[in-house]
N, CA, C and O atoms as a GROMACS GRO file, in nm:
protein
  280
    1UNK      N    1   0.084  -0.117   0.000
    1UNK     CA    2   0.000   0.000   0.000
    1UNK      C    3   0.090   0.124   0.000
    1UNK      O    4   0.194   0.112   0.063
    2UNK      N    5   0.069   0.221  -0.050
    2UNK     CA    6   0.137   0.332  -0.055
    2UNK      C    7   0.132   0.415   0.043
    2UNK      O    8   0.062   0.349   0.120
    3UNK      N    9   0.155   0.510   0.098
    3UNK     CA   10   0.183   0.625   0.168
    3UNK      C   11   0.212   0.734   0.089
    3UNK      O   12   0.260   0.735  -0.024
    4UNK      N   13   0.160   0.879   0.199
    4UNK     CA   14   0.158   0.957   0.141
    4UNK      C   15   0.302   0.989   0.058
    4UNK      O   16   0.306   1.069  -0.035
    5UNK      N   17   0.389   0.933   0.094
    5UNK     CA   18   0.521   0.965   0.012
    5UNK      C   19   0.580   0.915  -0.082
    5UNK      O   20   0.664   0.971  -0.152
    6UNK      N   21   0.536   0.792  -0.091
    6UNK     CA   22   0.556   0.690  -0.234
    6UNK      C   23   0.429   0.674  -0.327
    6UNK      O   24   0.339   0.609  -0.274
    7UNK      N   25   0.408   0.710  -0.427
    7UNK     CA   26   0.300   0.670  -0.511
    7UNK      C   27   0.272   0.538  -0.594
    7UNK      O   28   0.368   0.481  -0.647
    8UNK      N   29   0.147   0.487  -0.607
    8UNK     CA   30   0.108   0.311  -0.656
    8UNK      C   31   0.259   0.281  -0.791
    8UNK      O   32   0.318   0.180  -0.826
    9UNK      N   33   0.270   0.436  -0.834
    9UNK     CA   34   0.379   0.477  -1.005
    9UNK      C   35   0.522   0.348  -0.927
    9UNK      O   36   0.539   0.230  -0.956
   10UNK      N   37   0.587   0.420  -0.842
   10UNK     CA   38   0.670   0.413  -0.786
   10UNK      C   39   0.708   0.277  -0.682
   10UNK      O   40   0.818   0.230  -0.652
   11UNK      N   41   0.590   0.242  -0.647
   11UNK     CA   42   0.591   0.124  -0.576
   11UNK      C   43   0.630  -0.024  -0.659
   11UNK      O   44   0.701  -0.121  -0.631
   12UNK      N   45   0.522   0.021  -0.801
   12UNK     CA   46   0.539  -0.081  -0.915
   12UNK      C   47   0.676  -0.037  -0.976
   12UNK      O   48   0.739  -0.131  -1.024
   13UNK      N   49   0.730   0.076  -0.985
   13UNK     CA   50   0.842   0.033  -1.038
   13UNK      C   51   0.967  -0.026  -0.944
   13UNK      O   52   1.057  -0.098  -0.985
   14UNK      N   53   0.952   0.019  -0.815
   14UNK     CA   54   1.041  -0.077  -0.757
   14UNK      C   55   1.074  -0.199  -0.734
   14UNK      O   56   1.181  -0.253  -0.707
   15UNK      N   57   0.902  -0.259  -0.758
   15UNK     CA   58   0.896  -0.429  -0.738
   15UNK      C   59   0.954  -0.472  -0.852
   15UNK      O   60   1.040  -0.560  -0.858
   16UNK      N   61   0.890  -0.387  -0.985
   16UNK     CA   62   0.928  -0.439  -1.099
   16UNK      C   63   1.124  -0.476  -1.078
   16UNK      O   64   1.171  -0.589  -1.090
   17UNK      N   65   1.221  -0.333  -1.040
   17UNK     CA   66   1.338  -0.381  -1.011
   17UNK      C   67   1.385  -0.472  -0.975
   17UNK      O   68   1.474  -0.530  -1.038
   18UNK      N   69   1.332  -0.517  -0.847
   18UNK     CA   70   1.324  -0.605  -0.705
   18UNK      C   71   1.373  -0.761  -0.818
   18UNK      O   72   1.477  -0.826  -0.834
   19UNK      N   73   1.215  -0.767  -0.883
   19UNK     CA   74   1.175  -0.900  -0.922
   19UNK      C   75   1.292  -0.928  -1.039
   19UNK      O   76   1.334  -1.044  -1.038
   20UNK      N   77   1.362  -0.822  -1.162
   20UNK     CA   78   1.429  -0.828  -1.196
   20UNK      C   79   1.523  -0.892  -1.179
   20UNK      O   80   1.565  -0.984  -1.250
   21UNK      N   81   1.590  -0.826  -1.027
   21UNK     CA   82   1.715  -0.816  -0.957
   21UNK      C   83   1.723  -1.039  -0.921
   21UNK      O   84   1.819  -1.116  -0.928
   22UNK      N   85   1.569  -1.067  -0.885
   22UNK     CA   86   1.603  -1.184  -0.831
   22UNK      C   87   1.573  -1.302  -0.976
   22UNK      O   88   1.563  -1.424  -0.964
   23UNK      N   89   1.565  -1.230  -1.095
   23UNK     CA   90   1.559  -1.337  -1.181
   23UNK      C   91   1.705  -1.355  -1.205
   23UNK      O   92   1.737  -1.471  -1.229
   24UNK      N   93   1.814  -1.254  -1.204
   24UNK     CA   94   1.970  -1.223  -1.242
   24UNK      C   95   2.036  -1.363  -1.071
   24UNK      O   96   2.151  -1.389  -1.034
   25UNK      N   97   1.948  -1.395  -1.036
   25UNK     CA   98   2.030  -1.484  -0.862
   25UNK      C   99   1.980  -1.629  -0.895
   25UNK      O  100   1.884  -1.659  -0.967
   26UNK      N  101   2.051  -1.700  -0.838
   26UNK     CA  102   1.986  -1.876  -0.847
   26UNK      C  103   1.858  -1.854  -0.834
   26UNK      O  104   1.809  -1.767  -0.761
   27UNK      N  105   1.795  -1.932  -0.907
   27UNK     CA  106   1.657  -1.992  -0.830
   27UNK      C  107   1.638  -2.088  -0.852
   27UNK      O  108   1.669  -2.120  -0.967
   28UNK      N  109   1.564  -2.220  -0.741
   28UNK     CA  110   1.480  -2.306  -0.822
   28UNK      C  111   1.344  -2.278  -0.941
   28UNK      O  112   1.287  -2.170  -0.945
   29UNK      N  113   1.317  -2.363  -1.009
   29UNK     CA  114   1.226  -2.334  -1.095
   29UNK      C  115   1.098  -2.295  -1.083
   29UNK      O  116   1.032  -2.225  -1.160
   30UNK      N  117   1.055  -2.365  -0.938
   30UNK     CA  118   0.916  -2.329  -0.921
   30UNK      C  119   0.940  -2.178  -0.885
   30UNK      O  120   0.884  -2.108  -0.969
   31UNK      N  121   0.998  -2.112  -0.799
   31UNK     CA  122   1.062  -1.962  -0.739
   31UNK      C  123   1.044  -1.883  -0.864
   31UNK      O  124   0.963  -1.795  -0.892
   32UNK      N  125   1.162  -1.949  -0.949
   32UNK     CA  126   1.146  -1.869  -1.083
   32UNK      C  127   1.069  -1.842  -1.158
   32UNK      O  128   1.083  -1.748  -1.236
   33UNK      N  129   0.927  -1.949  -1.152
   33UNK     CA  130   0.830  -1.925  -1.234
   33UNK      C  131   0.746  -1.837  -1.164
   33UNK      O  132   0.668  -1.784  -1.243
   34UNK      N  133   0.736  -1.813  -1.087
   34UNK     CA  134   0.648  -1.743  -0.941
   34UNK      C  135   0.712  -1.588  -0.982
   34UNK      O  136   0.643  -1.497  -1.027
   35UNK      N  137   0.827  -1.582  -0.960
   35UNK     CA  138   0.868  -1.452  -0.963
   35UNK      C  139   0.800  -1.400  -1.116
   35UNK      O  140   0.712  -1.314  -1.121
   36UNK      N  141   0.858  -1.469  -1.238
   36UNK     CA  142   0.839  -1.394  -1.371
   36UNK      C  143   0.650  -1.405  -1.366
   36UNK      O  144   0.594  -1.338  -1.453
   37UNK      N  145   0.586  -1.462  -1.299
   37UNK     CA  146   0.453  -1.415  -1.273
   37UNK      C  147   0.442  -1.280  -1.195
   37UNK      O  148   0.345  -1.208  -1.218
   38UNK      N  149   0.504  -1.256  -1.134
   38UNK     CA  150   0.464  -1.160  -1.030
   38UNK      C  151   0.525  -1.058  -1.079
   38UNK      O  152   0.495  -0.948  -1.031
   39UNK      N  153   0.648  -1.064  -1.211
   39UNK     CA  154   0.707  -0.931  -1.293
   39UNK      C  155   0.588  -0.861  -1.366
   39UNK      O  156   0.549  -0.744  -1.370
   40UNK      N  157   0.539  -0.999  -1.430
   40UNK     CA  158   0.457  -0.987  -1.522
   40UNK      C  159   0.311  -0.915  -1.460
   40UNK      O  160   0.245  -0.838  -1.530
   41UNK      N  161   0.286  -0.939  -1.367
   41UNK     CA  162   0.170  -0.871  -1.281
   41UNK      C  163   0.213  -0.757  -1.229
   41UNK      O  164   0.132  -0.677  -1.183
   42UNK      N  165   0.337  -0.734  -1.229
   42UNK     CA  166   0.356  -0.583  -1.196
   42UNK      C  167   0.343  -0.463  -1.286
   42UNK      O  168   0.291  -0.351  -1.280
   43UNK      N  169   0.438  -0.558  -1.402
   43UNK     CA  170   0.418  -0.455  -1.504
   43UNK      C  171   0.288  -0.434  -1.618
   43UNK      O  172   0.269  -0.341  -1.697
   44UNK      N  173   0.217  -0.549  -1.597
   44UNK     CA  174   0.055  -0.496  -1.620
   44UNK      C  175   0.032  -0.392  -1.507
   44UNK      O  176  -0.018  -0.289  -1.553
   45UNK      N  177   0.057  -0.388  -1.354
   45UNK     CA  178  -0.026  -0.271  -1.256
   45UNK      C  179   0.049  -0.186  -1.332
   45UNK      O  180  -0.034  -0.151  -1.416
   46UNK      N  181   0.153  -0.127  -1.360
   46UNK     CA  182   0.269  -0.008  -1.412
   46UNK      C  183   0.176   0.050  -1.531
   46UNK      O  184   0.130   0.164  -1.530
   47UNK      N  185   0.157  -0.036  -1.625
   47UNK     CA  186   0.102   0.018  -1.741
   47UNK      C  187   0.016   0.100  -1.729
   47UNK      O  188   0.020   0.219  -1.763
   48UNK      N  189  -0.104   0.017  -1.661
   48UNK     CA  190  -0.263   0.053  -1.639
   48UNK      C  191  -0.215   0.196  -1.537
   48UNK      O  192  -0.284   0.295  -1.512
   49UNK      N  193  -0.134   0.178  -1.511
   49UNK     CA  194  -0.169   0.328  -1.392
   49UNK      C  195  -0.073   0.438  -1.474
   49UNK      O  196  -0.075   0.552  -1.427
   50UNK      N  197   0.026   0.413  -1.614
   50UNK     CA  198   0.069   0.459  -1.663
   50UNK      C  199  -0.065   0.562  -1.767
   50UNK      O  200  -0.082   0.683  -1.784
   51UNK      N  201  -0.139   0.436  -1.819
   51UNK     CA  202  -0.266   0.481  -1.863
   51UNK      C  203  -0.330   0.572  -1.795
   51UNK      O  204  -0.357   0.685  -1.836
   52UNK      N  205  -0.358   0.521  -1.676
   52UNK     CA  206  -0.465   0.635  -1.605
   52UNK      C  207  -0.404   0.763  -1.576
   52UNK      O  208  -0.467   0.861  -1.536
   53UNK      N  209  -0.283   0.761  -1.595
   53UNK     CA  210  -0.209   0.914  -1.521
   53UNK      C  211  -0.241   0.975  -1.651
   53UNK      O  212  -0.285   1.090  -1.644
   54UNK      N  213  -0.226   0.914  -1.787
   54UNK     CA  214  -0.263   0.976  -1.940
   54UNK      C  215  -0.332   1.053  -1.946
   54UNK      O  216  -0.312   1.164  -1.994
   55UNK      N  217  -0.488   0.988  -1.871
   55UNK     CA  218  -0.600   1.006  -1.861
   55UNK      C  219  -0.636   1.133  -1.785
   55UNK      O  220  -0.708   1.223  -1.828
   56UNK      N  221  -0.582   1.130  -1.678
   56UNK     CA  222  -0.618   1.216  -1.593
   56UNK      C  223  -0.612   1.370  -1.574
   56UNK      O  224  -0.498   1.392  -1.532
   57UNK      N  225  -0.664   1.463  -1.581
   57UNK     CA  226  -0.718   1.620  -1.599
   57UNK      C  227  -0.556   1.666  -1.534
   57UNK      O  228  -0.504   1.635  -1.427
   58UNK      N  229  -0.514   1.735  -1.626
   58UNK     CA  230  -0.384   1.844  -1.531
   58UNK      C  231  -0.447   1.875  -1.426
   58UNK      O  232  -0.563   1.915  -1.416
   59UNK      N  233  -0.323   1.845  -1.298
   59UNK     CA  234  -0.380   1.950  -1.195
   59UNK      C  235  -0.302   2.097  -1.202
   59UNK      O  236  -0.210   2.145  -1.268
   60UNK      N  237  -0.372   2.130  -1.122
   60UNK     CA  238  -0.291   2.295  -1.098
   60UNK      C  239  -0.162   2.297  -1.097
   60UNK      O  240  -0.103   2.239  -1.006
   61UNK      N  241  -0.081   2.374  -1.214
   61UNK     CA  242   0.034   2.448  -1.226
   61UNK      C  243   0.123   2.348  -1.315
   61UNK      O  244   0.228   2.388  -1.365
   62UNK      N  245   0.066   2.192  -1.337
   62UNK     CA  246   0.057   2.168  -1.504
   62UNK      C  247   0.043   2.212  -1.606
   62UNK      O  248  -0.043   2.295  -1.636
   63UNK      N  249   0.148   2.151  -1.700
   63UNK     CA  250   0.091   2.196  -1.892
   63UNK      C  251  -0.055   2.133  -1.902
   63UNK      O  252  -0.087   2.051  -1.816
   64UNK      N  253  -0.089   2.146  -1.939
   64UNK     CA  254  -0.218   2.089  -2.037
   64UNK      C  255  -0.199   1.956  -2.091
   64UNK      O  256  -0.270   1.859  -2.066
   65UNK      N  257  -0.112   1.959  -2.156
   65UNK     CA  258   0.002   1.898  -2.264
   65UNK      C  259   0.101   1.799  -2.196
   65UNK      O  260   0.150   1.884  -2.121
   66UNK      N  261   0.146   1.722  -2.174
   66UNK     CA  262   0.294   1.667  -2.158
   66UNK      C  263   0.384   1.710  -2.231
   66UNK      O  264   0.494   1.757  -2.201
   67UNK      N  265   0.328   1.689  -2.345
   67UNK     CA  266   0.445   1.769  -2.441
   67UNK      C  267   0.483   1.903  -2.469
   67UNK      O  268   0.584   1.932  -2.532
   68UNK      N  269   0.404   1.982  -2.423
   68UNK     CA  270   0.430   2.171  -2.403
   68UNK      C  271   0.519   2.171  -2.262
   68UNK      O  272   0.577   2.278  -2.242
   69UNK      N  273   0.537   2.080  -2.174
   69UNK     CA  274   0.657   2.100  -2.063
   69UNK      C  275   0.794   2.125  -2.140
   69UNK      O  276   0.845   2.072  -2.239
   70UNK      N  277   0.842   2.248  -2.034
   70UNK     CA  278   0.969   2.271  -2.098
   70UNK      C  279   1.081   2.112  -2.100
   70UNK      O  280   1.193   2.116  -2.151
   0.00000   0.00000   0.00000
């Protein structure tokens, strides 16, 4: 769960690291298959919330745009 200081963005990209980090270490196979499930479920949450940030109305003292930021 997040806190006010880490956002859902940020949480998924750390696991995503995390899970990375432990496919690069031994594993047994069942471990290994578990983990590249749980990459793979992360980086579906990453996307979808990549999407929704797309989505979502500038707040105050935003471009409009992503792409009009200096």
């Amino acid at each position: 769960m997040a806190d006010k200081f880490t956002s859902p963005r940020e949480i998924a990209e750390l696991n995503i690291r995390h899970y990375k980090h432990l496919l690069d270490t031994p594993l047994d196979d069942q471990t290994r298959t578990i983990v590249k499930r749980l990459l793979a479920e992360e980086a579906a949450r990453l996307a979808e919330l990549l999407r929704l940030d797309d989505r979502r109305p500038p707040q105050r003292g935003e471009p409009a745009d992503k792409d009009d930021a200096p």
